[in-house]
C-alpha positions in Angstrom: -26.9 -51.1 -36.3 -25.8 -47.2 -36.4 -25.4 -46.2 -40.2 -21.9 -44.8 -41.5 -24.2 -41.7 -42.4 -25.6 -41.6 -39.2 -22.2 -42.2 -37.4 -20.4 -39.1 -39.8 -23.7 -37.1 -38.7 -23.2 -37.1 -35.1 -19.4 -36.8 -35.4 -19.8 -33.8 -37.3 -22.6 -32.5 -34.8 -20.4 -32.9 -31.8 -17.2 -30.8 -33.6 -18.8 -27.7 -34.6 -21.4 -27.8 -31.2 -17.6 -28.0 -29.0 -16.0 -25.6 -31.4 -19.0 -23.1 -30.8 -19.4 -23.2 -27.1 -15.1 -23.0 -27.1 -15.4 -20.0 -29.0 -17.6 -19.0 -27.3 -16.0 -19.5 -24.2 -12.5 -17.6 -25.3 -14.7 -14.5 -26.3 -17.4 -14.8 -22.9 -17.7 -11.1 -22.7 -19.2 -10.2 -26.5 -22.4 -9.8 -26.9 -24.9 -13.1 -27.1 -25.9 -12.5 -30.3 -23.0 -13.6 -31.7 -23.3 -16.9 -29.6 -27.0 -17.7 -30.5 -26.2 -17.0 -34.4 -23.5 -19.8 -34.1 -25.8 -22.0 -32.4 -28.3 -21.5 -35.7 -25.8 -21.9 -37.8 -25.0 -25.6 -36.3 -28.7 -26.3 -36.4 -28.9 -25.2 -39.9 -26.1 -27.5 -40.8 -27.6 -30.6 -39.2 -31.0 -30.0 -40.7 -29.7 -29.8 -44.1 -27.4 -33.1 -43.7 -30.2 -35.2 -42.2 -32.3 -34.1 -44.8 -30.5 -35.3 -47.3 -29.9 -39.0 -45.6 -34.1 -39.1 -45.6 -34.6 -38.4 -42.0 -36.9 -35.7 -40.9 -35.2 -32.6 -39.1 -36.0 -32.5 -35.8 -37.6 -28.7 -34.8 -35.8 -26.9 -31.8 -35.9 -23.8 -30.3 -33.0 -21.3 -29.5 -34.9 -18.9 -27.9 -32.6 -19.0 -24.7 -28.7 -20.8 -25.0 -28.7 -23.8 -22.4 -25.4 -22.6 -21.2 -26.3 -19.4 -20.6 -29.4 -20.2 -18.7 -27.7 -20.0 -15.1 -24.3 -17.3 -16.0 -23.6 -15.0 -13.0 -22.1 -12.7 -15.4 -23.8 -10.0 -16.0 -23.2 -7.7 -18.7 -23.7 -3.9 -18.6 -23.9 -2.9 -21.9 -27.2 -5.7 -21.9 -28.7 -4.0 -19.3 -29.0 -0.7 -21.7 -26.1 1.0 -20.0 -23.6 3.5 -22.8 -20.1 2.7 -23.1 -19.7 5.8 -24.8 -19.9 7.8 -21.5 -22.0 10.4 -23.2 -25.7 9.1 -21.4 -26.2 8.5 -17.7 -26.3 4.7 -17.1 -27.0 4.8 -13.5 -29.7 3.2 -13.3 -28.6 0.2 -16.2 -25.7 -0.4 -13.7 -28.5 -0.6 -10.7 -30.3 -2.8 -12.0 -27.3 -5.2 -13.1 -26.2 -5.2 -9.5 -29.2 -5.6 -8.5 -30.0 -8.5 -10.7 -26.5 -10.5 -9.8 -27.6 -10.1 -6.1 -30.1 -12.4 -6.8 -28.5 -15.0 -8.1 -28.4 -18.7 -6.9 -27.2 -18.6 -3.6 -24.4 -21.3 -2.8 -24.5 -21.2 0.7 -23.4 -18.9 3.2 -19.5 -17.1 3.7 -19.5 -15.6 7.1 -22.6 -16.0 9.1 -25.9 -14.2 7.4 -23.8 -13.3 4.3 -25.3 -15.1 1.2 -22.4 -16.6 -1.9 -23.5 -15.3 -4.7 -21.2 -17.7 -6.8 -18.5 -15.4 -8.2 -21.5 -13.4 -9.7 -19.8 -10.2 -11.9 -21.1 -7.6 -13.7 -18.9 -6.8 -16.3 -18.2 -3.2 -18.0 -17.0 -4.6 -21.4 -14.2 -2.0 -21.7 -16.5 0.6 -21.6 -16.8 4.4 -19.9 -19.9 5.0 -18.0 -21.4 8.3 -16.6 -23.1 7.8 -13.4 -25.0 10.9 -11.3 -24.9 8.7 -8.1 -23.4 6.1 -6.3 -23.2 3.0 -7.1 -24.4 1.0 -4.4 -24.7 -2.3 -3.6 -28.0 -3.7 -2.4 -29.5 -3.4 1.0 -29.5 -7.8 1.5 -26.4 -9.3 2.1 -24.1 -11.0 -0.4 -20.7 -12.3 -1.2 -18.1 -13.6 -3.7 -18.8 -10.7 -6.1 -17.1 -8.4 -8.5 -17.0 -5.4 -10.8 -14.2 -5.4 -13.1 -13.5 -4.3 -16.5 -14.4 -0.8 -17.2 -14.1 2.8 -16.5 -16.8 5.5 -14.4 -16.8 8.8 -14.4 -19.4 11.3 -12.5 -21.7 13.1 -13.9 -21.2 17.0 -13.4 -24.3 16.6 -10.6 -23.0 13.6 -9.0 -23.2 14.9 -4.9 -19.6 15.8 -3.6 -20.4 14.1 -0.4 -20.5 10.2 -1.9 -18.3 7.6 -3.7 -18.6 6.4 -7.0 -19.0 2.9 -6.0 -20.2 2.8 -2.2 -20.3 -0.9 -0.1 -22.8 0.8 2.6 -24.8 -1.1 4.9 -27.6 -0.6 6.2 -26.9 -1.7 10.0 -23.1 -2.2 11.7 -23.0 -5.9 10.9 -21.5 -7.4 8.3 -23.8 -7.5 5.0 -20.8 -7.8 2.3 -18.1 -10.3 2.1 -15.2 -11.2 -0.7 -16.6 -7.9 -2.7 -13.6 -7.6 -5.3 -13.4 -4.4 -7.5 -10.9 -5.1 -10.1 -9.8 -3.5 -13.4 -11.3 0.0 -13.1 -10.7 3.4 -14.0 -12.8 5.7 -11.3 -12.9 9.0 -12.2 -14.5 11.8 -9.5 -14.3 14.7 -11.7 -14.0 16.4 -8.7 -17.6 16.3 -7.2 -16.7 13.5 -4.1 -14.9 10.5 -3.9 -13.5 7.3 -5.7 -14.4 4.1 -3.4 -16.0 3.9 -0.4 -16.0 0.3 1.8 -18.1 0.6 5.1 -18.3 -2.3 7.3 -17.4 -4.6 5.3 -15.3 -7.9 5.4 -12.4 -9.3 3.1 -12.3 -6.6 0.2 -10.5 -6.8 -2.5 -9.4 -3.5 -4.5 -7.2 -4.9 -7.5 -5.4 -2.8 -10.5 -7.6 0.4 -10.3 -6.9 3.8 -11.1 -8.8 6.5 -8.9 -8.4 10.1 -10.3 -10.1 13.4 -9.9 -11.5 13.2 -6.0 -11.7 15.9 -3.7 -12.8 13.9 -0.4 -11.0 10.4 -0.6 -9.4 8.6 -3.0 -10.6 5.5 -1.2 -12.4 5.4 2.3 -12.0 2.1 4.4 -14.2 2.4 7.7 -15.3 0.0 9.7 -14.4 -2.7 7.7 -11.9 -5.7 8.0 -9.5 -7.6 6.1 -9.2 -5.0 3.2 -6.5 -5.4 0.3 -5.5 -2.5 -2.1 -3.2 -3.2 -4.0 -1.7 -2.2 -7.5 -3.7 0.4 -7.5 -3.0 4.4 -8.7 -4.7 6.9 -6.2 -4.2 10.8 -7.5 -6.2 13.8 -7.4 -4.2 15.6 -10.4 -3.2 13.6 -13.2 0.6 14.2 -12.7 4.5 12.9 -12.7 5.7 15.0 -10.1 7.2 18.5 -10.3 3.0 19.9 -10.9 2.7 23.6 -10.2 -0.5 22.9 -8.8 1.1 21.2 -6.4 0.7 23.4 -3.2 -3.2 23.2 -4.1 -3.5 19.3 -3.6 -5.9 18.8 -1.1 -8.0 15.5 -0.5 -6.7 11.8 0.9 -5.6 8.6 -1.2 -6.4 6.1 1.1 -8.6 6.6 4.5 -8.4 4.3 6.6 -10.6 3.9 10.1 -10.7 0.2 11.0 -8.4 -2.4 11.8 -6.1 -5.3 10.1 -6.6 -4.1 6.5 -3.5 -4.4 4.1 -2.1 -1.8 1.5 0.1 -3.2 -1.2 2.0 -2.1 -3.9 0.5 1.3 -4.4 1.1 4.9 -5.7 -0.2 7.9 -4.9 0.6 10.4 -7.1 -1.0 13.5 -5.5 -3.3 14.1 -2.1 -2.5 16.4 0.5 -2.0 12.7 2.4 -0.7 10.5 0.8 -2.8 7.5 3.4 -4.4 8.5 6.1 -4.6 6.3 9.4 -6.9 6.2 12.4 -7.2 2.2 13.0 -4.7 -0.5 14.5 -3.3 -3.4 13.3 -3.0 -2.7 9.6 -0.2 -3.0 7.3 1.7 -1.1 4.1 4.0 -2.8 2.2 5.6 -1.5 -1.2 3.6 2.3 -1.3 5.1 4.9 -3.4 4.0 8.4 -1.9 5.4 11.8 -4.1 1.5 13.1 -3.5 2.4 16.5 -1.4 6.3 17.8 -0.7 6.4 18.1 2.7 7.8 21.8 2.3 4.2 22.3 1.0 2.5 20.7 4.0 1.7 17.5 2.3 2.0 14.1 4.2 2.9 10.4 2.5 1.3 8.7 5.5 -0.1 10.2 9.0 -1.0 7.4 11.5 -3.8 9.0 13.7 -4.3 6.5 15.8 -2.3 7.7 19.3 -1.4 5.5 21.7 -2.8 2.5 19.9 -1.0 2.7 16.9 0.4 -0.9 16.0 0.6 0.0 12.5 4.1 -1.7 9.9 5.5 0.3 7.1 8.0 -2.0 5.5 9.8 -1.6 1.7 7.9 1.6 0.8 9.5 4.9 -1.0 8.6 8.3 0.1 9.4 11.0 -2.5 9.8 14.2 -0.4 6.9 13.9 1.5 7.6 12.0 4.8 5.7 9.9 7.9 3.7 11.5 10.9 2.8 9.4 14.0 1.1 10.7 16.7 1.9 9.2 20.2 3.4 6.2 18.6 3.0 2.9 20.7 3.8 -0.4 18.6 5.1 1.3 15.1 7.4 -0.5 12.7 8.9 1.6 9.8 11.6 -0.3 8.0 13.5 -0.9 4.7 12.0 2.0 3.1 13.6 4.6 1.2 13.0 8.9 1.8 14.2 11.2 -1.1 14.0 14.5 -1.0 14.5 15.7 2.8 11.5 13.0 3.6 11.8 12.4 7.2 9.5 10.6 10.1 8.2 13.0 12.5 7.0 11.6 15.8 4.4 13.8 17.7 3.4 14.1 21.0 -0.2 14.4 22.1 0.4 13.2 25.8 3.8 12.5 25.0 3.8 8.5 24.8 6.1 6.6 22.9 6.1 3.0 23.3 7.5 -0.4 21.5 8.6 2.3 18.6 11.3 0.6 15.7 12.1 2.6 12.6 15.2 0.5 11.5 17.3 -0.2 8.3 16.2 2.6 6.2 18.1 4.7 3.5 17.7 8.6 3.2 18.5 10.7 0.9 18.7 14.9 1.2 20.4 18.2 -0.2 22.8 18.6 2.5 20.9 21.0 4.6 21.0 19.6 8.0 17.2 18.1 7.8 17.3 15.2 10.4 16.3 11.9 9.0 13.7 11.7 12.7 12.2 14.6 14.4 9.9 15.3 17.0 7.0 17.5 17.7 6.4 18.0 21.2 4.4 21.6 20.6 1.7 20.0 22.5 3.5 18.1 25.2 7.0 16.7 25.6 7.2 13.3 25.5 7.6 11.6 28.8 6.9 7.8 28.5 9.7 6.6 26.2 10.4 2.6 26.4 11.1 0.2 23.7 11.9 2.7 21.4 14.6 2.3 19.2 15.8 4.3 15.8 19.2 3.0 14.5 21.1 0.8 11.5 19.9 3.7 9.5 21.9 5.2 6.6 21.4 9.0 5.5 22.9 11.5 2.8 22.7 14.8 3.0 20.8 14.6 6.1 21.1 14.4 9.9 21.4 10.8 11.3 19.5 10.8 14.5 19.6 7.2 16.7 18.7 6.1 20.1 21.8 4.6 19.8 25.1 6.1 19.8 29.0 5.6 20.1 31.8 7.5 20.7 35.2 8.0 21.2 37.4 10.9 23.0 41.2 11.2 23.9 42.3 13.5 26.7 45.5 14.0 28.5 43.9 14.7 31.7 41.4 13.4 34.6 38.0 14.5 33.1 36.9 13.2 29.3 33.7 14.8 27.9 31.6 13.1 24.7 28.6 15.4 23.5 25.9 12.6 22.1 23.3 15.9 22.1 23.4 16.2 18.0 23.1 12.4 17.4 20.5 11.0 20.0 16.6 11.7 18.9 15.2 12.6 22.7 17.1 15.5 24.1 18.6 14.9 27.5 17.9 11.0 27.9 20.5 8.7 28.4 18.9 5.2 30.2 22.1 3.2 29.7 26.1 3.9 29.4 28.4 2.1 28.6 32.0 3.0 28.4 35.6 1.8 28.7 38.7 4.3 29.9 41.9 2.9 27.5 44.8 4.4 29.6 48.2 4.2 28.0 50.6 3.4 30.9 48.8 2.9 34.0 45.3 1.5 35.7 43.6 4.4 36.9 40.7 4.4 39.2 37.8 6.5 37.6 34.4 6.5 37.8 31.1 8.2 35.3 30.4 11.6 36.8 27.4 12.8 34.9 25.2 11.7 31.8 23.2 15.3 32.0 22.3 17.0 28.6 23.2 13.9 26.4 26.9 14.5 27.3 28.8 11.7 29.6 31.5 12.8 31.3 34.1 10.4 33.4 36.6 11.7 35.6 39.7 10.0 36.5 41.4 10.3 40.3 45.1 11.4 38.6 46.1 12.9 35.6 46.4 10.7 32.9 46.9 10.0 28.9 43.8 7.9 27.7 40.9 7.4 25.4 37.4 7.2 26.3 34.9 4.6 24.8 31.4 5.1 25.2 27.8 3.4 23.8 24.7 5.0 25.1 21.0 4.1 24.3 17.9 6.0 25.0 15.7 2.8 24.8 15.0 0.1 27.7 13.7 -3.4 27.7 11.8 -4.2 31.0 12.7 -7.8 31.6 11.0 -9.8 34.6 13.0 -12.5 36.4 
């Protein structure tokens, strides 16, 4: 039969052993020490008590915690890498990469992509130096993540890299579910901040990339990246910086396809993001990185002819959009301060399946249209599906592919001039109108829709109004 003594032992034993590994569970990232002292202090206290009830301790060893035996968390400041920021930790920070890419794999992700198991390597909430990329290893892996910390380059760092570079060593897929979350990236101006190359299913979370001069982040070739509440800016600023005009670099490059952008701001680039792929997607980006007036750009979508790119609840802050040969390009409930405007330009001068719908703009009252068009290279000449209306501008130019009018004339011809309000200059593709006569039915008929103006002549002198809706865009429908 179990003794009280014994029974009060083991009671005592299995307290303090869960209120150490709790503990030690609420504070995961300090250093071990602290854990294995704990774990000799419980020992220490169950040595002494059975001692005194005339059993013989029992020796252990503590050499290695149990629980610790198989952590994926790897922790930089144990790998000899200084928080401080004052000594180069490159190769610390290696060799903790290198280490959590060998952890126990779990199985595969995406075909030839090993899980690591949520392996980490944590930076403890320090700064380190680094005098070259950060890269991960060459054998494929997944389900990772850095977090926690801030890097800065070393005044030799090259000015052609990344800080932290996902860079594989063929065109397949090597790295999937890579997450970089909680970090402070700073360039010192000697390259960029983040560079993800063929990757899959990135994940860019709560980071703050300062000080580039390349990219602030480079996507290319990858697939099914998200960057979002981030903070991309060359200069350290709030707006209104006399440097300014001297902002060069990109926030957010972008070369691939279906990636995501999401709740973002970029604070100063000479472009804001930067678009050469299809099928991708910004929601909820803040762009005051370049005035326009200074030849900056919030977002240039490169990508002509095949642009099917959506821009939905963003704000730019006099710097505006540029789309070249836009065909599939959605730009709605965003808001442009400033004299921000969309410009569309013309390479070969297509513009297909194009809505920029239910935005708000705001500008000094100078005439700046709220849409424009750059057809230096060549004028546009395939415009269907494209339709600009429902918008709402002050102190600037409303421009629609949609317009209506009215006109009163005591007479047989009625004239309304559409040239100032429709965006493509003499294109009408549909009129409708309605002759209100005041005391007769008069036969008339719609003489000429030439220069944006529509003119209707009547067959006797009359007293009436004209009513007239044109529309610059067509729907091809098949019956």
């Amino acid at each position: 039969m179990v003794s009280k003594n014994t029974m009060l032992a083991k009671l005592i034993l299995a307290f303090l052993y869960v209120n150490t590994v709790l503990d030690y569970g609420e504070s995961s990232y300090s250093a071990l020490s602290d854990y294995h002292r704990k774990i000799r202090w419980m020992a220490s206290i169950k040595a002494s008590f059975i001692s005194r009830n005339g059993a013989p301790p029992t020796p252990h060893s503590f050499s290695t915690a149990p629980v610790l035996a198989s952590s994926r968390v790897h922790h930089a400041i144990e790998y000899g890498a200084d928080p401080t920021g004052k000594l180069d930790s490159t190769n610390a920070l290696e060799q903790a990469i290198s280490d959590a890419f060998r952890s126990p794999v779990e199985g595969q992700l995406i075909q030839g992509v090993a899980d690591l198991g949520g392996a980490q390597l944590h930076l403890n909430g320090g700064t380190y130096k680094i005098s070259r990329p950060l890269c991960l290893p060459k054998t494929s892996g997944g389900n990772f993540m850095i977090l926690g910390g801030s890097l800065t380059a070393s005044p030799d760092f090259p000015t052609d890299r990344h800080l932290i570079e996902l860079l594989p060593s063929s065109d397949s897929y090597l790295y999937e579910d890579i997450t970089l979350k909680d970090l402070m990236i700073d360039s010192n101006f000697r390259g960029g901040g983040i560079a993800i190359v063929n990757s899959l299913r990135t994940v860019i979370d709560n980071c703050y990339i300062s000080h580039f001069i390349t990219n602030g982040i480079l996507i290319q070739g990858s697939h099914e990246t998200f960057v979002k509440n981030t903070f991309i800016g060359q200069h350290i600023n709030i707006g209104g910086d006399h440097r300014e005009k001297d902002f060069s670099g990109v926030g957010i490059l972008i070369k691939g396809n279906d990636n995501v952008v999401t709740d973002v701001v970029v604070f100063s680039a000479s472009i804001g993001i930067m678009i050469q792929g299809q099928a991708n997607m910004l929601t909820g980006v803040h762009c005051y990185n370049k005035a326009t007036r200074w030849g900056g750009t919030g977002i240039y979508i490169q990508a002509p002819g095949f642009t099917q790119t959506r821009i939905a609840n963003s704000y730019f802050d006099f710097t505006g959009i540029i789309a070249e040969d836009p065909v599939q390009l959605h730009v709605t409930g965003s808001f442009f301060l400033g004299n921000a405007f969309i410009l569309l330009k013309s390479i070969v001068g297509v513009a297909f399946g194009v809505n920029i719908v239910d935005n708000m703009f705001s500008g000094d009252y100078t005439g700046v249209p709220i849409v424009q068009l750059d057809q230096s290279n060549s004028p546009f000449t395939t415009i269907e599906q494209v339709i600009v209306d429902r918008n709402n501008a002050r102190g600037m130019e409303l421009k629609s592919t949609v317009a209506r009018r009215s006109v009163w004339s005591n007479g047989t011809t009625w004239t309304v001039d559409f040239s100032q309000a429709l965006l493509f200059p003499n294109l009408i593709k549909h009129v409708q109108y309605t002759l209100q006569a005041e005391a007769s039915f008069p036969s008339h008929i719609l003489r000429n829709i030439s220069g944006n103006r529509v003119t209707v002549e009547s067959l006797w002198p009359i007293s009436a109004t004209l009513h007239v809706t044109v529309d610059q865009s067509t729907v091809a429908y098949t019956l």
